[in-house]
Each structure stands twice: as structure tokens, then as C-alpha cells.
C-alpha angles and dihedrals in degrees: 000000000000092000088049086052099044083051096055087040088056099041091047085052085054101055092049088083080171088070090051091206126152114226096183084107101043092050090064096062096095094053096044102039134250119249120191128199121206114203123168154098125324107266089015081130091249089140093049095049087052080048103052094038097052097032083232095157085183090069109110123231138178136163094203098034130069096241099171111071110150125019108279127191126212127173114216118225085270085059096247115151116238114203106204111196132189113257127258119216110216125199116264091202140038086225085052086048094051089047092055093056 
């Protein structure tokens, strides 16, 4: 189903002349495979978009608890690769930033 969706999209991309976009690359997604990285902020819900996208049940998730805490990869049903990587806590202020130092 993604594969079918990422096809129309591009075809509808090619039909657009106006875009002038070449889609050769892109069309060879399906045949080379599709990794995704996910980078972010702890409890940002990483974990709990690999899990909902490969079904993977196993995959734990938490919205209090650092999961994450080595890089993980999980391929979804359409064999994309999913990177799960741990979170990263940035300061929210500069006077946090100047306290962590």
C-alpha cells in the first residue's frame, strides 16, 4: 500500500510539467529499499511511531521512561527500516543550558 501511494504521488508529480521535478530517483525507492531515522527529544513518542508503523507490539514505549537507549532497527510490513534512536533532552532555557555545563 505505501509503495502503491509513493507511485500515484510521483506520477501525479509527473504530470504537474509546471514542478519540473525529476522523479528517476525517487522511483527506485521500492526496489532499493526506504530507511528512516528518527532523531529527537526524549518522550517525543519515537518509539511509539516504529511501533505503530511495524505492528511490532514488542517495541517498548513509555511517556515517563527513557526507552530508547541504543539505536534499534525494525522493518514495517512494506519493508521499510525504521532507526529508533535514543532521545536527546535540550535546554528550555539559556539559563538551563548554563546550569548543565
Amino acid at each position: 500500500p505505501f509503495f502503491n501511494a509513493h507511485t500515484s504521488l510521483l506520477n501525479a508529480v509527473d504530470a504537474a510539467d509546471h514542478l519540473g521535478c525529476n522523479t528517476v530517483s525517487a522511483r527506485k525507492l521500492p526496489g532499493i529499499g526506504v530507511n528512516v531515522v528518527l532523531i529527537g527529544e526524549a518522550g517525543a513518542g519515537k518509539s511509539t511511531l516504529v511501533r505503530v508503523m511495524t505492528g511490532d507490539e514488542s517495541i517498548f514505549t513509555s511517556s515517563t521512561y527513557a526507552g530508547t537507549r541504543t539505536d534499534s532497527r525494525y522493518t514495517s510490513p512494506c519493508k521499510i527500516s525504521w532507526i529508533d534512536t535514543p532521545g536527546f533532552k535540550l535546554p528550555i532555557s539559556p539559563e538551563d543550558a548554563s546550569h548543565s555545563q
